[in-house]
C-alpha atoms as an extended CHARMM CRD file, in Angstrom:
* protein
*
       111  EXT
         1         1  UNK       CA              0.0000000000        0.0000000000        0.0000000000  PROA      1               0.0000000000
         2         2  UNK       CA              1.2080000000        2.8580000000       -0.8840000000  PROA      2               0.0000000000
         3         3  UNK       CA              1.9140000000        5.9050000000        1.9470000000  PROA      3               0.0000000000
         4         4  UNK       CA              0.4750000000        9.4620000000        1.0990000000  PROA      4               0.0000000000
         5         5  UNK       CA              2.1570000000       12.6410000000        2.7350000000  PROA      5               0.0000000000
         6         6  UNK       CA              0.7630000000       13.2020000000        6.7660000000  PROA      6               0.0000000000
         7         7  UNK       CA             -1.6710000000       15.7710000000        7.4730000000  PROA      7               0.0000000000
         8         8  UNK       CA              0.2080000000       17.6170000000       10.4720000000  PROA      8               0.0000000000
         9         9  UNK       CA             -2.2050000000       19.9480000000       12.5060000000  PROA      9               0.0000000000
        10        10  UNK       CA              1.1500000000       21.7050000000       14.6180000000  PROA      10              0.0000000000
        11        11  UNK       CA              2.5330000000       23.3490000000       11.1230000000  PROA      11              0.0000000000
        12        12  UNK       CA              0.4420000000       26.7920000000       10.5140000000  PROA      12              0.0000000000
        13        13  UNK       CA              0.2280000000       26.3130000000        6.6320000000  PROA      13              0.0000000000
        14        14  UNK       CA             -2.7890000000       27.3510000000        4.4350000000  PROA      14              0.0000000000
        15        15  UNK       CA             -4.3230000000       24.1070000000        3.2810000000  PROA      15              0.0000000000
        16        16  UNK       CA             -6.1090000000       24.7300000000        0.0270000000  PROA      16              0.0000000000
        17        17  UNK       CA             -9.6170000000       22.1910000000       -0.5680000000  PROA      17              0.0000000000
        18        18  UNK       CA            -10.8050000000       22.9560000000       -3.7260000000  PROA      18              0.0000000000
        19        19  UNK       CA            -14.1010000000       21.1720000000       -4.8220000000  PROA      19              0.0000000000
        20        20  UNK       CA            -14.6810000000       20.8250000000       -8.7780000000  PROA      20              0.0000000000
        21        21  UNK       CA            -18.1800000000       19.1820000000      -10.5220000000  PROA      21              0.0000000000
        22        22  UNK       CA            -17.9230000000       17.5020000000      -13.5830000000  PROA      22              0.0000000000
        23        23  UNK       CA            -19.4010000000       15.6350000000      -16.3350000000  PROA      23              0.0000000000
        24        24  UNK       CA            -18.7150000000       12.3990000000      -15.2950000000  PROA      24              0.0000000000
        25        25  UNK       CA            -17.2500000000       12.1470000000      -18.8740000000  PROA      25              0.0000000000
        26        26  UNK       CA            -14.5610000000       14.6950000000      -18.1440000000  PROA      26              0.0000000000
        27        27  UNK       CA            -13.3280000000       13.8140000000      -14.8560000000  PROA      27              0.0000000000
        28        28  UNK       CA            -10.1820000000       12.0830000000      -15.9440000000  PROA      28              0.0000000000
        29        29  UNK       CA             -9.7340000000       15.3030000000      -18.3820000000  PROA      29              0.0000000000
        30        30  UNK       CA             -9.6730000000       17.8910000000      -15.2650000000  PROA      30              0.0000000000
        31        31  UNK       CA             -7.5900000000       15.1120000000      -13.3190000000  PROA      31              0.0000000000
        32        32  UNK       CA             -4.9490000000       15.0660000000      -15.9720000000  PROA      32              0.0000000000
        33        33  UNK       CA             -5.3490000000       19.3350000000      -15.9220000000  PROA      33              0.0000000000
        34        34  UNK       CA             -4.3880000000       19.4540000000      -12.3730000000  PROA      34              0.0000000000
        35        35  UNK       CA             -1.6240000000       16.7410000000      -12.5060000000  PROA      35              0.0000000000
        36        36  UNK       CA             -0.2820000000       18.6370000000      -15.6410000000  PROA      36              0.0000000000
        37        37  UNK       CA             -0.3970000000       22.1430000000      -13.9240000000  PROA      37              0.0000000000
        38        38  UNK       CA              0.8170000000       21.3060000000      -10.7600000000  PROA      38              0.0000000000
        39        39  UNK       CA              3.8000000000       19.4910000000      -11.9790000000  PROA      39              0.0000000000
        40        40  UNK       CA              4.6500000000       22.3970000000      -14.9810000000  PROA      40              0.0000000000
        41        41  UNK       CA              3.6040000000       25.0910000000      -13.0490000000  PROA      41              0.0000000000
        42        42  UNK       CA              2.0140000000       25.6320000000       -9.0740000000  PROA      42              0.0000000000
        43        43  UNK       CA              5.3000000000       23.5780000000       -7.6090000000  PROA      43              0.0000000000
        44        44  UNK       CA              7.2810000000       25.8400000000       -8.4230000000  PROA      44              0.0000000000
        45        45  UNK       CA              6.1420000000       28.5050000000       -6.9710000000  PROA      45              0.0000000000
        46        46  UNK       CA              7.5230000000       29.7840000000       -3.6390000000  PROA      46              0.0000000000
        47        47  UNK       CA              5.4480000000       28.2270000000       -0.5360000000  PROA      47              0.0000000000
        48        48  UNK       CA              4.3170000000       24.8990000000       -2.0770000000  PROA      48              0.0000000000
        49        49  UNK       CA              3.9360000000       21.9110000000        0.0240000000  PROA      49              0.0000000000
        50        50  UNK       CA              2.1880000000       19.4100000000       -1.7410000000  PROA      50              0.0000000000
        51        51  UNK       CA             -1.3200000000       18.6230000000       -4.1140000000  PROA      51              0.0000000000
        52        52  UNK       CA             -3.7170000000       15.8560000000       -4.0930000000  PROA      52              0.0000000000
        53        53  UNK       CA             -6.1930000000       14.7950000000       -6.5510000000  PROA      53              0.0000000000
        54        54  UNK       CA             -9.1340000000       13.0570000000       -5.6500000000  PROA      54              0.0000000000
        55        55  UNK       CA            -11.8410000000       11.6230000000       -7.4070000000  PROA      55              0.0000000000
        56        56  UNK       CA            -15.4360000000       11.0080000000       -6.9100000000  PROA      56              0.0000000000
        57        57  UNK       CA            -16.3730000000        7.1880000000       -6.9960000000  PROA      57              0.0000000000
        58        58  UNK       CA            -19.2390000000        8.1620000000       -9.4730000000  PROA      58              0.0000000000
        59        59  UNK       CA            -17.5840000000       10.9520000000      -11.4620000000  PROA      59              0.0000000000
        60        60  UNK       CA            -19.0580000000       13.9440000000      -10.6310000000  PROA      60              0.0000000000
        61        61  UNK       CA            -16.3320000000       15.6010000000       -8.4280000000  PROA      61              0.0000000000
        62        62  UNK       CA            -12.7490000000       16.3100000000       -7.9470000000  PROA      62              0.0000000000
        63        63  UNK       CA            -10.8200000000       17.3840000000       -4.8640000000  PROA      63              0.0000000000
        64        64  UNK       CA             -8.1000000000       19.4390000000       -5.0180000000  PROA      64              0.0000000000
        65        65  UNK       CA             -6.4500000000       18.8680000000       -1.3100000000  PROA      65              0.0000000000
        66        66  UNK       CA             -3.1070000000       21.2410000000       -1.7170000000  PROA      66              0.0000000000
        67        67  UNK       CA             -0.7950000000       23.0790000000        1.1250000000  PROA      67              0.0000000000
        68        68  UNK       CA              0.8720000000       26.2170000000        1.1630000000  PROA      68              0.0000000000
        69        69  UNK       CA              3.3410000000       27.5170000000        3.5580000000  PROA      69              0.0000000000
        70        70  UNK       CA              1.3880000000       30.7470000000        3.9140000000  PROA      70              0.0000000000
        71        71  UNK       CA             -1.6950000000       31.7470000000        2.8860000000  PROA      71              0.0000000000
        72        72  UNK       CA              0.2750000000       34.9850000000        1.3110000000  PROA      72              0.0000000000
        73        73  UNK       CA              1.9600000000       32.2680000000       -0.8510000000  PROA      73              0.0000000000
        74        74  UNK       CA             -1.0590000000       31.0120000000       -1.9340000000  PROA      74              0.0000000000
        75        75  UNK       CA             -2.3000000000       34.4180000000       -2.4710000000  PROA      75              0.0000000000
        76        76  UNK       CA              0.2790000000       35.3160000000       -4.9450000000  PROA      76              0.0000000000
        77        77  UNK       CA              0.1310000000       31.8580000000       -6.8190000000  PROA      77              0.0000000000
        78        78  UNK       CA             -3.7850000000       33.2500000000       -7.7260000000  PROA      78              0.0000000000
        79        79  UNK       CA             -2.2100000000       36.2290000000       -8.7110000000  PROA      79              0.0000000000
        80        80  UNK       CA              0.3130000000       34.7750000000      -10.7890000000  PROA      80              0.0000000000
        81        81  UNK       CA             -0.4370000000       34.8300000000      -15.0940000000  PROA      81              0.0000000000
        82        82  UNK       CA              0.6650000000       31.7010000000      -15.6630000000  PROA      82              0.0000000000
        83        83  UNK       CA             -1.1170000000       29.8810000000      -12.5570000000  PROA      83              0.0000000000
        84        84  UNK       CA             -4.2760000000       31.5660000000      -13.8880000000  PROA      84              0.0000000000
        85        85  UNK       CA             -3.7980000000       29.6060000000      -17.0250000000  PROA      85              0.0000000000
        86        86  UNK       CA             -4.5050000000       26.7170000000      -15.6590000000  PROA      86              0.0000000000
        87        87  UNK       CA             -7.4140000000       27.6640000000      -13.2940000000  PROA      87              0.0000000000
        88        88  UNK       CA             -8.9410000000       29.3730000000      -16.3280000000  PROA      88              0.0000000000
        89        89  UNK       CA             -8.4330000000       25.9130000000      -18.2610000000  PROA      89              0.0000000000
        90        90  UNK       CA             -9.8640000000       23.8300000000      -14.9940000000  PROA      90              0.0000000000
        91        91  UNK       CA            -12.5590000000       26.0550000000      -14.9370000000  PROA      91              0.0000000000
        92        92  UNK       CA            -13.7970000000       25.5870000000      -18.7270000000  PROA      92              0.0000000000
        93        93  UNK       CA            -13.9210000000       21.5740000000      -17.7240000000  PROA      93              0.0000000000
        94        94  UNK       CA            -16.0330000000       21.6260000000      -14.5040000000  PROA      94              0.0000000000
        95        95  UNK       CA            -19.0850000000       23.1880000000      -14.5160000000  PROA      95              0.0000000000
        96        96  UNK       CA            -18.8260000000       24.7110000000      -10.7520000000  PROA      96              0.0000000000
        97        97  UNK       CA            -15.4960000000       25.2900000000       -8.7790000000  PROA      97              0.0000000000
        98        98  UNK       CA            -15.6040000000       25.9520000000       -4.8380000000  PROA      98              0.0000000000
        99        99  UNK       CA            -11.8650000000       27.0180000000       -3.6130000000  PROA      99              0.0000000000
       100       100  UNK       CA            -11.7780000000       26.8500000000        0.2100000000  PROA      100             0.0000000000
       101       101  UNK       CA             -8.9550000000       27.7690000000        2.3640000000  PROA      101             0.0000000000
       102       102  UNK       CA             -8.7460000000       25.9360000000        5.6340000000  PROA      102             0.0000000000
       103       103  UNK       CA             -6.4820000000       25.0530000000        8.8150000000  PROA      103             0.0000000000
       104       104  UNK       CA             -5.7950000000       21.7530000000        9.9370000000  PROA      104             0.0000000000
       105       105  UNK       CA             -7.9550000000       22.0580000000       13.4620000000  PROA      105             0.0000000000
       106       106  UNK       CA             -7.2090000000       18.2820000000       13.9380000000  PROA      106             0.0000000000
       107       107  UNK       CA             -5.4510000000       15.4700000000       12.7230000000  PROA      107             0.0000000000
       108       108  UNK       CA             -6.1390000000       11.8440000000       14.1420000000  PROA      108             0.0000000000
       109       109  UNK       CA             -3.8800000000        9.6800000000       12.4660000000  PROA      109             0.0000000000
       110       110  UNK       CA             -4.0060000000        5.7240000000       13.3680000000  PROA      110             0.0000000000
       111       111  UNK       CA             -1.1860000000        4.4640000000       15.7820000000  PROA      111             0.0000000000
């Protein structure tokens, strides 16, 4: 089994949850988007941590779970021409898209 990165509720980062619907027909199109754009583009930016890319059992949603060290880093990826590319691009495929920034209240992990 493979071992995803840890959710860690001591480090104050801005932890990006970003809900997209789809036509079910298209979910592996906006999956591919985000893989595409986060490796060309939103890791390279200053304050990345990490993306995640989940998808709906019956095809109607994708999760964007992504970390930034500050939310002024995540801030200035929005900002950023060629980041806006690719949220433009995402946003042509899904027909709503709900960006939500959070803090880790909690984290429960198993022992």
């Amino acid at each position: 089994m493979a071992v995803t990165a840890g959710i860690d509720s001591s480090r104050p980062v801005a932890t990006l949850i970003n809900v997209f619907t789809v036509p079910p027909e298209r979910q592996r199109e906006l999956l591919a988007l985000l893989a595409r754009a986060t490796e060309t583009t939103m890791k390279h930016r200053p304050g990345f941590l990490c993306a995640d890319f989940h998808a709906s059992r019956d095809g109607r949603r994708v999760i964007n779970y992504a970390q930034w060290e500050t939310e002024d880093h995540y801030r200035a990826m929005r900002a950023d021409p060629e980041a806006q590319v690719h949220m433009d691009e995402a946003a042509t495929i899904a027909t709503d898209v709900q960006p939500r920034l959070f803090t880790v209240a909690s984290h429960h992990p198993r022992p």
